[in-house]
TORLORO-209751 format. One record per residue (C-alpha): x, y, z; chain. Coordinates in pm, 1 decimal, padded with zeros to 6 digits. Layout:
BEGIN
+----------+----------+----------+-----+
|        u |        v |        w | mol |
+----------+----------+----------+-----+
|        X |        Y |        Z |   A |
...
+----------+----------+----------+-----+
This chain:
BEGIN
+----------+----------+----------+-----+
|        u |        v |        w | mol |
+----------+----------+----------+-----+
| -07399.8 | -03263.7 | -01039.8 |   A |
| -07175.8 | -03162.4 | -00700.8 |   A |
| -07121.8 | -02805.1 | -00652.0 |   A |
| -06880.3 | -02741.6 | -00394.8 |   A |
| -06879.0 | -02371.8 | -00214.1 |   A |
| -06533.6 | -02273.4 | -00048.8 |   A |
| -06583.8 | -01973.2 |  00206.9 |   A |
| -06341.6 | -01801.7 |  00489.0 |   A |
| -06686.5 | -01630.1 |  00614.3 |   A |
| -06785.2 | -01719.1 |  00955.0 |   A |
| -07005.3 | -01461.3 |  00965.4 |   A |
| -07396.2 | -01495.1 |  00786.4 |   A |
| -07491.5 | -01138.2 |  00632.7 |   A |
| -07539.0 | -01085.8 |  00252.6 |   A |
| -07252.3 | -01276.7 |  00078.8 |   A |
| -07371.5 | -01561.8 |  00310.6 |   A |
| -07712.4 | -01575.6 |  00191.4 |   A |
| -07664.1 | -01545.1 | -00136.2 |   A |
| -07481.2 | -01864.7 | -00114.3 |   A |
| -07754.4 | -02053.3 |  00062.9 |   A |
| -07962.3 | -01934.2 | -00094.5 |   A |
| -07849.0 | -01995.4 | -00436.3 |   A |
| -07831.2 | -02363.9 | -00331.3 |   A |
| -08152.7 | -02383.4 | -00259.0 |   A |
| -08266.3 | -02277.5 | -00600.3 |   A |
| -08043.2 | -02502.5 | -00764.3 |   A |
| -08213.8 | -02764.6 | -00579.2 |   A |
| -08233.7 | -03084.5 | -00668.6 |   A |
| -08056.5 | -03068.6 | -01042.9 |   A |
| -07802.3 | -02983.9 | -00852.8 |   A |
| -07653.4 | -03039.4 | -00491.9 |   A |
| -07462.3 | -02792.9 | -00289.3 |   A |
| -07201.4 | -02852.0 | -00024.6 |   A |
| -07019.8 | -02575.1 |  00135.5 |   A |
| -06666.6 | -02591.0 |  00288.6 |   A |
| -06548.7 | -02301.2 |  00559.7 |   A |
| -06171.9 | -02304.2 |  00752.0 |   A |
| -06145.8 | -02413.0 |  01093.7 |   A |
| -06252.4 | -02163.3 |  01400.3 |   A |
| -06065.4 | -02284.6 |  01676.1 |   A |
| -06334.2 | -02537.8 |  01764.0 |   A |
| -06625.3 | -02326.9 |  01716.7 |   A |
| -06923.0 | -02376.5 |  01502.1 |   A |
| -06977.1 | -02017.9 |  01293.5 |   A |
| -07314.2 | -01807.5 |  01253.1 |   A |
| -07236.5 | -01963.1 |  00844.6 |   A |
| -07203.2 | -02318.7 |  00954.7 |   A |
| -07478.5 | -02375.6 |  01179.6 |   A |
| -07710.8 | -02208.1 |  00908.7 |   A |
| -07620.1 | -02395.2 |  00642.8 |   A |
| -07665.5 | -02690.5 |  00860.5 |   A |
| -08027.9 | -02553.7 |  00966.1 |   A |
| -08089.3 | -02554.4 |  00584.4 |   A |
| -07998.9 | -02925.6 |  00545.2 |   A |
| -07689.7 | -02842.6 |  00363.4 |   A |
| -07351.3 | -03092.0 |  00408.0 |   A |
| -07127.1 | -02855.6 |  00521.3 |   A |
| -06786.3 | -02918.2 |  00657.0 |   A |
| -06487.6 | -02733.9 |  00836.3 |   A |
| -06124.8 | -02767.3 |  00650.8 |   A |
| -05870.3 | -02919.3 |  00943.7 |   A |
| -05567.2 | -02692.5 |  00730.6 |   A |
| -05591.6 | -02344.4 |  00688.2 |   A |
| -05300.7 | -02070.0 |  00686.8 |   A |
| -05022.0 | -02067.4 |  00680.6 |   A |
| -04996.6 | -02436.3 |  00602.6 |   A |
| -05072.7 | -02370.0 |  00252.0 |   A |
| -05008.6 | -02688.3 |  00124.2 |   A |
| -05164.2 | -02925.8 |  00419.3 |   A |
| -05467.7 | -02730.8 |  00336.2 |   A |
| -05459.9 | -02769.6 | -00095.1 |   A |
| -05393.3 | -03120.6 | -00034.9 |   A |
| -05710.1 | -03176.2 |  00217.9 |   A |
| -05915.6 | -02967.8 | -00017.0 |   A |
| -05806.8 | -03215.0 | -00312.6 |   A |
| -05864.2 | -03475.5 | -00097.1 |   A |
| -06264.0 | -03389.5 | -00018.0 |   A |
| -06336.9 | -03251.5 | -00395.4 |   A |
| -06190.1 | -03598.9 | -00527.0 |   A |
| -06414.0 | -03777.6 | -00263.4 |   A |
| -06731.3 | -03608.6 | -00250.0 |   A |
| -06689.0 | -03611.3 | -00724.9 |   A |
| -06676.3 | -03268.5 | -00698.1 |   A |
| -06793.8 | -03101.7 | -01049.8 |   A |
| -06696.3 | -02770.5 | -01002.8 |   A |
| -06509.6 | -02514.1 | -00722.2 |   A |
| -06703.3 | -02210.3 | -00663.1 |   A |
| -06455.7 | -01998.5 | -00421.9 |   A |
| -06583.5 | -01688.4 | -00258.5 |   A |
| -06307.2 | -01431.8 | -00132.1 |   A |
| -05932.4 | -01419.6 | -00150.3 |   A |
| -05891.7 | -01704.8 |  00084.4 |   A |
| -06113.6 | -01908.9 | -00049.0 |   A |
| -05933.2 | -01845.1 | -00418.1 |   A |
| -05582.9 | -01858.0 | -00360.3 |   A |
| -05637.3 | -02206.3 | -00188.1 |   A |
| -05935.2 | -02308.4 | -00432.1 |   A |
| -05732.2 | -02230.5 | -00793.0 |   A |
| -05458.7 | -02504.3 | -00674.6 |   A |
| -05715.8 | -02751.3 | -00503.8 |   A |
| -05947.3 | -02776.9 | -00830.3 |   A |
| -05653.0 | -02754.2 | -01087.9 |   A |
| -05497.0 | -03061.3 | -00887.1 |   A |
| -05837.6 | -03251.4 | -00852.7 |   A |
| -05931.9 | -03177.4 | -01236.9 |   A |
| -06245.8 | -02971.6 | -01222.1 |   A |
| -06297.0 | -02612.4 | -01260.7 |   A |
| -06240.1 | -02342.4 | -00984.1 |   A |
| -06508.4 | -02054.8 | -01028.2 |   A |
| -06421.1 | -01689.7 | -00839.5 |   A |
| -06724.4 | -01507.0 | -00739.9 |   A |
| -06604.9 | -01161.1 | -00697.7 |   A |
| -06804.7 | -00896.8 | -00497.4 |   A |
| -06561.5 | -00592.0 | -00468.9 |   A |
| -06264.4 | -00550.0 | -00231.4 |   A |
| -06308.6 | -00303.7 |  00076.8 |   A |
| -05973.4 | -00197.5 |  00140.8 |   A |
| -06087.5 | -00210.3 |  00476.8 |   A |
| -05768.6 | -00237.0 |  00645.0 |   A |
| -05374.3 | -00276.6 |  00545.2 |   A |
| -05396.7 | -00647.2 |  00554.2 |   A |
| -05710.7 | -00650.8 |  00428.0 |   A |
| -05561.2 | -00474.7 |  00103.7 |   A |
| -05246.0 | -00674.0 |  00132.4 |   A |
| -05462.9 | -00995.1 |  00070.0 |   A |
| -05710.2 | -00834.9 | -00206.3 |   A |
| -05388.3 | -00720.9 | -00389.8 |   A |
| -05275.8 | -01093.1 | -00388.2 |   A |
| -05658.5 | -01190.4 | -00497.7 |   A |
| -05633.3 | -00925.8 | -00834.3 |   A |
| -05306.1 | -01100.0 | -00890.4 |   A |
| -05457.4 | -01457.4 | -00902.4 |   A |
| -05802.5 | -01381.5 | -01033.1 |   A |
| -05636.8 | -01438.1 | -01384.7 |   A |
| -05567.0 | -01820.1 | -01312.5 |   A |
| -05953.6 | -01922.9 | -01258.4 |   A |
| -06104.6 | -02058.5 | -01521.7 |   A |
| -06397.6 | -01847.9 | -01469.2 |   A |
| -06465.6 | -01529.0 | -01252.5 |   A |
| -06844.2 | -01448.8 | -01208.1 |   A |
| -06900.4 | -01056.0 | -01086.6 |   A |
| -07183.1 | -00936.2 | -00943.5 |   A |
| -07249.6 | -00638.8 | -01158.3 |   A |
| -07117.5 | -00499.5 | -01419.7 |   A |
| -06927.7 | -00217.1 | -01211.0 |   A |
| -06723.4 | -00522.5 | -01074.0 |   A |
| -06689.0 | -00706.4 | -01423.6 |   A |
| -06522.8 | -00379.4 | -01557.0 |   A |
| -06308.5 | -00395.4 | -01290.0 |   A |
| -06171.3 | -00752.3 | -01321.1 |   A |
| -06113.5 | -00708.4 | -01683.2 |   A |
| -05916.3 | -00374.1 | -01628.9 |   A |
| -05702.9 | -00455.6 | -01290.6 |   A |
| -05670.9 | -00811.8 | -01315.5 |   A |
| -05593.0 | -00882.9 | -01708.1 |   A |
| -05928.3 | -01158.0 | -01670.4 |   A |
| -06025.9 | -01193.5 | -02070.3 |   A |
| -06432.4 | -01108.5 | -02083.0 |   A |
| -06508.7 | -01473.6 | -02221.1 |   A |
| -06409.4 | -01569.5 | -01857.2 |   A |
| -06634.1 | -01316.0 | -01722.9 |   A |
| -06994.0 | -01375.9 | -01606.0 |   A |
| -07181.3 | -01117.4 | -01484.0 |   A |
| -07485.9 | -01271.8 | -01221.7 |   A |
| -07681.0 | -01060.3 | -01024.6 |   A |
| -07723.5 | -01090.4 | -00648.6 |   A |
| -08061.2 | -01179.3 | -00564.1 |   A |
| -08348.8 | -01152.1 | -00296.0 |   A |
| -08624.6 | -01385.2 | -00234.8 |   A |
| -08903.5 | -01159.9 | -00293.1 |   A |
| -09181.4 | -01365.9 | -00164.8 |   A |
| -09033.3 | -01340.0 |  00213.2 |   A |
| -09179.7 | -00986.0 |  00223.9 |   A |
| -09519.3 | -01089.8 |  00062.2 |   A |
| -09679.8 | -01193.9 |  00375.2 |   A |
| -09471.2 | -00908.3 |  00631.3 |   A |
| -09781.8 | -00708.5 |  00807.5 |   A |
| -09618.0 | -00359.3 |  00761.4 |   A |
| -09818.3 | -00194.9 |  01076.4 |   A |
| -09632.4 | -00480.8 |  01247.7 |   A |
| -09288.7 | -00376.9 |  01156.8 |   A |
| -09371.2 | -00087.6 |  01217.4 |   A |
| -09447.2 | -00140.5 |  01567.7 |   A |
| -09104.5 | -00329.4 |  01601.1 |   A |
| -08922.2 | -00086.4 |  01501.3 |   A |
| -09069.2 |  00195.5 |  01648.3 |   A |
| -09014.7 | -00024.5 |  02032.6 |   A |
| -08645.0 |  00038.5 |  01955.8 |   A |
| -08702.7 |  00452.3 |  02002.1 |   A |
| -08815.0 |  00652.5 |  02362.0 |   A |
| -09140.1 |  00529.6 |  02448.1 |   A |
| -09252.8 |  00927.4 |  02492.6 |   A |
| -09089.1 |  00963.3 |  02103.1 |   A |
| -09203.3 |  00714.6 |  01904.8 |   A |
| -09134.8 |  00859.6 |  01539.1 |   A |
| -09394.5 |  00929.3 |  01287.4 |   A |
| -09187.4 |  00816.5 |  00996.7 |   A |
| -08852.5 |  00551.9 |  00970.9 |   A |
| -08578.4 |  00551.4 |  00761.4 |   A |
| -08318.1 |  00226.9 |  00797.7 |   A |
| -07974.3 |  00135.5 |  00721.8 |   A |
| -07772.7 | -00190.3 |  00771.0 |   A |
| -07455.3 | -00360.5 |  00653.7 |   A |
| -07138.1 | -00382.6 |  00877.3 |   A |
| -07025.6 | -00072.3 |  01088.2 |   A |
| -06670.4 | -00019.8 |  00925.5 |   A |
| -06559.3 |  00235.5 |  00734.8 |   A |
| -06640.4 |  00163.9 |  00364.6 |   A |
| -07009.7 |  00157.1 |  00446.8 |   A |
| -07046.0 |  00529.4 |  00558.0 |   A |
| -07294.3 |  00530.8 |  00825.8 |   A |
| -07112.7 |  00835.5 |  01026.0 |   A |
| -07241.3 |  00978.7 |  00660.8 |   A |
| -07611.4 |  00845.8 |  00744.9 |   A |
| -07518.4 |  01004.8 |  01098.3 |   A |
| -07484.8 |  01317.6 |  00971.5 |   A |
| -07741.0 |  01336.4 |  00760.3 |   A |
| -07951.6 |  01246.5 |  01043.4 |   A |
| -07818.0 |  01562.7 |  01238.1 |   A |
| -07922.6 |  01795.0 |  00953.7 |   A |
| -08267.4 |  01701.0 |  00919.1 |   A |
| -08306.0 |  01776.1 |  01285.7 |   A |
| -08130.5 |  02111.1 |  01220.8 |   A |
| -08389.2 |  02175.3 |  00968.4 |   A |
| -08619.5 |  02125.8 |  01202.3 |   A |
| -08779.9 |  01758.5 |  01132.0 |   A |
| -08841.1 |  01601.4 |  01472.5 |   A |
| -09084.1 |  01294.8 |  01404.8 |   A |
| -08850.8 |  01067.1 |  01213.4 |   A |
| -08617.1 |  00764.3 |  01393.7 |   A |
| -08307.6 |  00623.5 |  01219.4 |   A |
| -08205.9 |  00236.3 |  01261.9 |   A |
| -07853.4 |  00074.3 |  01215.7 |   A |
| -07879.9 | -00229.5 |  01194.3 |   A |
| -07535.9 | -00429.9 |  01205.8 |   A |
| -07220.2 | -00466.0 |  01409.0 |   A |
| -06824.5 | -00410.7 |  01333.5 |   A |
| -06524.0 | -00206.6 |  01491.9 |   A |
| -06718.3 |  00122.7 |  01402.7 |   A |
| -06958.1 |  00097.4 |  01668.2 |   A |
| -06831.3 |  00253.6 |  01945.4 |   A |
| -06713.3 |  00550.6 |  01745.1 |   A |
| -07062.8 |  00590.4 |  01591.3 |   A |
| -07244.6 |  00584.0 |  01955.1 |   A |
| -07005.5 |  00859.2 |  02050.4 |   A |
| -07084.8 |  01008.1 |  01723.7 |   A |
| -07425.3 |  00949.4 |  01771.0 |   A |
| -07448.1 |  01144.2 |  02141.8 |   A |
| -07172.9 |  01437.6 |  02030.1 |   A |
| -07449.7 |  01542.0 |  01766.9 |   A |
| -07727.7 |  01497.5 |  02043.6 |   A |
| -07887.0 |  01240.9 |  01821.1 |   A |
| -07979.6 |  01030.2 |  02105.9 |   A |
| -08316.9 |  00907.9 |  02053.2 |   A |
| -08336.6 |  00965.4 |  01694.8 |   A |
| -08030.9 |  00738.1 |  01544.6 |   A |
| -08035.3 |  00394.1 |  01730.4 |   A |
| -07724.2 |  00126.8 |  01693.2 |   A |
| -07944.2 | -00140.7 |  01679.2 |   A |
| -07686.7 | -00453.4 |  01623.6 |   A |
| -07698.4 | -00740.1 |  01401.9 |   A |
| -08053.5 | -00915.0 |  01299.0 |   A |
| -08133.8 | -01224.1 |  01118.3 |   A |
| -08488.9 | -01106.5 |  01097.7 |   A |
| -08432.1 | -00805.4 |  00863.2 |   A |
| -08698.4 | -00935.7 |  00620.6 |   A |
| -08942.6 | -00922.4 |  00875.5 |   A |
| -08860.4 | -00550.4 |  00962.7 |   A |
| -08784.6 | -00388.8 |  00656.3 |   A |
| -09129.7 | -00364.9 |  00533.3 |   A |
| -09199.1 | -00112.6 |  00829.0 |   A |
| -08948.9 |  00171.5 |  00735.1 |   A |
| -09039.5 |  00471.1 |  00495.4 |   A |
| -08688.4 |  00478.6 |  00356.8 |   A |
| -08355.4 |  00254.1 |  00322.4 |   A |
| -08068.7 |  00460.9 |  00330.9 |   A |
| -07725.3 |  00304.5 |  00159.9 |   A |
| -07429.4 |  00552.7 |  00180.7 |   A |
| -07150.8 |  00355.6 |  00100.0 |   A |
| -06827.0 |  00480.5 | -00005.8 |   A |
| -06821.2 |  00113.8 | -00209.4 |   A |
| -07008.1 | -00199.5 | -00253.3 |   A |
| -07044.5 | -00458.1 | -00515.1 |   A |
| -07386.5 | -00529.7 | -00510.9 |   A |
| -07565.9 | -00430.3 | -00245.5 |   A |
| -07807.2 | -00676.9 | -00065.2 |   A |
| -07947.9 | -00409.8 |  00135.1 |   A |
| -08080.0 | -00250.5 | -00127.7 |   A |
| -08209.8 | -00557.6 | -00303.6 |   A |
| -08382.5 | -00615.2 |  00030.6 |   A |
| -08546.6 | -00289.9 |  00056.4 |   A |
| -08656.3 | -00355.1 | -00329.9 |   A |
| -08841.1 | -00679.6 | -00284.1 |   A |
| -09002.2 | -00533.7 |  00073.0 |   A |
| -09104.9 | -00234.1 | -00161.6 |   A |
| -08896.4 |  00066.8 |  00033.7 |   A |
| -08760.8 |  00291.2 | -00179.7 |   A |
| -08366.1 |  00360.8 | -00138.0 |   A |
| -08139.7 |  00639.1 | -00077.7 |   A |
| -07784.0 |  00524.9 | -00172.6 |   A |
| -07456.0 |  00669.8 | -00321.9 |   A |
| -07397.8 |  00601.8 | -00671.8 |   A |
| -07079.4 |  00361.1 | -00635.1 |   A |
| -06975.3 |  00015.5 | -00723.4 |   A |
| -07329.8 | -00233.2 | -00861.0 |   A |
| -07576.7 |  00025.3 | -00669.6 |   A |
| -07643.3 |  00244.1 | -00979.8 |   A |
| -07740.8 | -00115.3 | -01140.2 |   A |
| -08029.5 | -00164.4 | -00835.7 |   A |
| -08152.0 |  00172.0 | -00769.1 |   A |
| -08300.8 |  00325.1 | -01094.1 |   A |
| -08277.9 |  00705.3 | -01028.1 |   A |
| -08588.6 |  00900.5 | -00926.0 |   A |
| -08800.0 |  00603.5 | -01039.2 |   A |
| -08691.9 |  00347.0 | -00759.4 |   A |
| -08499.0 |  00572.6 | -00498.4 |   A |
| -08240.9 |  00817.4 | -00550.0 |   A |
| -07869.7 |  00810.7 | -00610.2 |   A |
| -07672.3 |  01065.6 | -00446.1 |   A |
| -07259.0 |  01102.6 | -00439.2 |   A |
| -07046.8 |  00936.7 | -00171.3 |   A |
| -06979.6 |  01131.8 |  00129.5 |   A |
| -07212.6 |  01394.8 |  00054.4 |   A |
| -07454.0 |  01417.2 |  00382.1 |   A |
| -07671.3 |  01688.4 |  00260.9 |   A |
| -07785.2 |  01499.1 | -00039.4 |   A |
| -07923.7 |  01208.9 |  00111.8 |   A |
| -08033.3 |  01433.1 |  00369.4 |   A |
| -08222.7 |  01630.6 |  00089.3 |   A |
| -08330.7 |  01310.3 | -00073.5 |   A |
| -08473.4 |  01144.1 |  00251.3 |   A |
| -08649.6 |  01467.7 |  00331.5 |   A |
| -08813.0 |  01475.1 |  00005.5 |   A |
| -08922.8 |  01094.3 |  00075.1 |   A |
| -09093.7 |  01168.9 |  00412.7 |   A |
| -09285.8 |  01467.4 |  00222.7 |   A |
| -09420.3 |  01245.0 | -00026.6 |   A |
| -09663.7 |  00947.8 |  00057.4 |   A |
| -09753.2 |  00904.7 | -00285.6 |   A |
| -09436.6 |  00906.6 | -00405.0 |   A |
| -09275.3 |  00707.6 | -00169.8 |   A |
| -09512.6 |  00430.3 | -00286.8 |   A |
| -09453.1 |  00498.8 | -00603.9 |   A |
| -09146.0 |  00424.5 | -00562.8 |   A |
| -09149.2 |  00158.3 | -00358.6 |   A |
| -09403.7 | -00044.4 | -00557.9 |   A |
| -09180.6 | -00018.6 | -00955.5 |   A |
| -08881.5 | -00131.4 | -00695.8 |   A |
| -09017.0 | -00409.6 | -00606.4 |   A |
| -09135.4 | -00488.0 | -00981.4 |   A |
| -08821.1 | -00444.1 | -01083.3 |   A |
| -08652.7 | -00660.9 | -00824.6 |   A |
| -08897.0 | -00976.3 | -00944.3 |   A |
| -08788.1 | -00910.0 | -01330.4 |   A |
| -08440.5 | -00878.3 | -01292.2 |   A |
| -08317.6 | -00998.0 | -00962.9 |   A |
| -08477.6 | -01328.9 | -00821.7 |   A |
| -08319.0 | -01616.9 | -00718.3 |   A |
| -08446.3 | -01824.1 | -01039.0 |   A |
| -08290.5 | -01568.8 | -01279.7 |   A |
| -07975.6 | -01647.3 | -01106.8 |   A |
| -08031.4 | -01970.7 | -01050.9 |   A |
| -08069.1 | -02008.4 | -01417.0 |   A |
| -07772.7 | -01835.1 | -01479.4 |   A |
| -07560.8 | -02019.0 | -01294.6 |   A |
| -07729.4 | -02340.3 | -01443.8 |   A |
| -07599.0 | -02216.1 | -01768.4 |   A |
| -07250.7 | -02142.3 | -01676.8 |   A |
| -07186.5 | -02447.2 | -01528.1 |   A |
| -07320.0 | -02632.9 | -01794.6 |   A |
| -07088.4 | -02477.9 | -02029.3 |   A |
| -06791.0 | -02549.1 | -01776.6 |   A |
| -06844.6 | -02903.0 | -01680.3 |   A |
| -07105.0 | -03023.8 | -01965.1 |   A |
| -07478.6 | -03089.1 | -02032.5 |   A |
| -07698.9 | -03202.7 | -01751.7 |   A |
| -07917.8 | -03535.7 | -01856.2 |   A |
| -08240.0 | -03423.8 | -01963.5 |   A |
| -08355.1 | -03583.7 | -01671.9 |   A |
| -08202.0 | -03372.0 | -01438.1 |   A |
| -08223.9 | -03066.8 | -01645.4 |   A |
| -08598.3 | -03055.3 | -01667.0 |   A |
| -08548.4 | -03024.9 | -01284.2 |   A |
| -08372.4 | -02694.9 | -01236.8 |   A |
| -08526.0 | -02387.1 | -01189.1 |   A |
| -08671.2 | -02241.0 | -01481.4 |   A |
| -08929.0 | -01966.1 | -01381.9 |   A |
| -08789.5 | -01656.1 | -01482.0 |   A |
| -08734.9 | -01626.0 | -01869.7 |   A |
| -08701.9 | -01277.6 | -01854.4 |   A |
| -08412.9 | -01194.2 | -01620.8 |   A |
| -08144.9 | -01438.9 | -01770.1 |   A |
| -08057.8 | -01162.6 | -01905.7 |   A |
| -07926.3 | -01078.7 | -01570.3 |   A |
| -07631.2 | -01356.4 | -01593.1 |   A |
| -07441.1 | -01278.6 | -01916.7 |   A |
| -07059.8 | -01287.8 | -02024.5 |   A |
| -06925.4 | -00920.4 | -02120.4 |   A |
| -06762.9 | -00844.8 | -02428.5 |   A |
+----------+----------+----------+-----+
């Protein structure tokens, strides 16, 4: 069975990986191609990834505002490739996608991960996604949070709700020497200050992701007199400049450091003390699933799918958006507490392989799809990935 993945996203961070990697574990019952719009020539971070993977992945010739140029060239390549199913990720990617499938006779599938109301265009174009949500023929969320959220704003009936959990490949961080993170990160610091203890945070520097929250927390642990901890950022976006002056106006320099975007995240995280989330919204938060399988414990606000991730004071601690001295409190607490922190850290990372691996959604998925399009052969169905019994709990229509 063909399972064809329709992204705007040039960019390869967390909604990007999930993807790919939710290919891979549907690999070989089923394949995945991927489809992105045109860049003006150039070959995205997203392409040339899922190219490295050994994906087919191919760049639409049509895109906005030649609406209809680009539904027919969809059609064209779903009815080509015998397409089984749409899966459409973002509001691009749907209001395109709903119209390509419906024409080409095979399901379109919305994954929705939250809306950012990042900007006024940005909102413009998630108002027009609520309003089409309703014509899919199946939404998946990726918590509950979101799920809620469909049903209430967009008038989506739960038995065309699926709930799937992001995921994390936990066995990345199995072989990570920590002292060796460590060491990374620490090179990113003052030689003359390397700090005793690290706390990380990483998504993309814009506004809904509260790191001039993360900043400020940082500035009132020094005022309370902690001077042996370093802070990383790891990501980029249109914040960044007003974070470095943020950074220097609260004479941070030296402990928070604007690291930029990584690919190697798994290969750092493993080296901090603490992962530090303070988002003002999220869907579900990779970063925090991250941190889980590399056995950090996490500091995050309690908004959008994070409350479904962090288990309060038994994985991390959940603190309220915007509110600086909380996660400073938490993070302080953390740093305190060896045993703790690997308490922590190690029923995180438990939890993360119960509930949230790549075969529990990989089975879920399986299961949706097969309920959309039909049965797989037997042949191909004793195939899929079937290795987590447990967590298909984790991919489940509401009601």
């Amino acid at each position: 069975m063909l399972i064809v993945h329709l992204t705007a996203s040039t960019f390869f961070g967390g909604p990007e990986r999930q993807m790919l990697g939710l290919g891979e574990s549907l690999r070989p019952a089923f394949e995945c191609r991927y489809l992105s719009f045109p860049e003006d020539g150039k070959c995205s971070a997203f392409v040339e990834e899922a190219r490295r993977r050994q994906f087919v992945v191919q760049a639409l010739e049509q895109d906005f505002p030649r609406v209809r140029a680009a539904i027919a060239e969809l059609e064209s390549l779903l009815r080509s490739w015998k397409a089984s199913a749409l899966l459409c990720h973002g509001y691009k990617a749907n209001l395109l996608g709903r119209w390509a499938a419906r024409r080409a006779g095979i399901p379109a599938v919305a994954v929705s991960r939250g809306w950012t109301w990042e900007s006024w265009r940005v909102r413009f174009y998630e108002w027009l996604d609520r309003r089409h949500l309703r014509f899919m023929n199946h939404v998946v969320c990726v918590s509950q949070g979101q799920a809620e959220r469909v049903r209430r704003w967009c008038g989506v009936p739960p038995e065309r709700i699926s709930v799937i959990y992001n995921s994390a490949r936990w066995e990345s961080f199995s072989g990570v020497d920590r002292t060796v993170a460590r060491a990374c990160l620490q090179e990113l610091f003052p030689s003359d200050r390397p700090p005793s203890y690290l706390v990380i945070g990483a998504g993309r520097l814009s506004p809904e992701k509260g790191f001039a929250v993360l900043i400020a927390a940082a500035e009132k642990l020094v005022q309370a007199g902690r001077r042996d901890f370093g802070v990383v950022i790891f990501g980029d976006g249109r914040l960044r400049a007003a974070l470095q002056d943020q950074i220097r106006s609260c004479g941070l320099t030296g402990y928070v450091v604007l690291a930029g975007f990584r690919t190697d995240l798994d290969r750092l995280l493993p080296g901090a003390d603490v992962v530090v989330l303070p988002s003002f919204t999220e869907g579900m938060p990779n970063v925090a699933l991250e941190a889980s399988a590399a056995g950090v414990p996490v500091v995050a606000t309690a908004v959008g799918g994070t409350p479904e991730v962090v288990a309060d004071g038994e994985t991390g601690y959940l603190v309220a958006a915007g509110d600086a001295t909380a996660i400073a409190q938490r993070v302080l607490e953390l740093l305190q507490n060896t045993h703790l922190r690997e308490q922590m850290g190690s029923l995180a990372r438990q939890r993360m392989q119960e509930c949230f691996s790549f075969a529990a959604q990989a089975q879920a998925y399986r299961r949706l799809l097969e309920r959309l399009c039909g049965p797989f052969p037997p042949s191909q169905a004793s195939k899929c990935v079937n290795r987590s019994r447990k967590a298909v709990l984790c991919g489940r229509a509401i009601g």
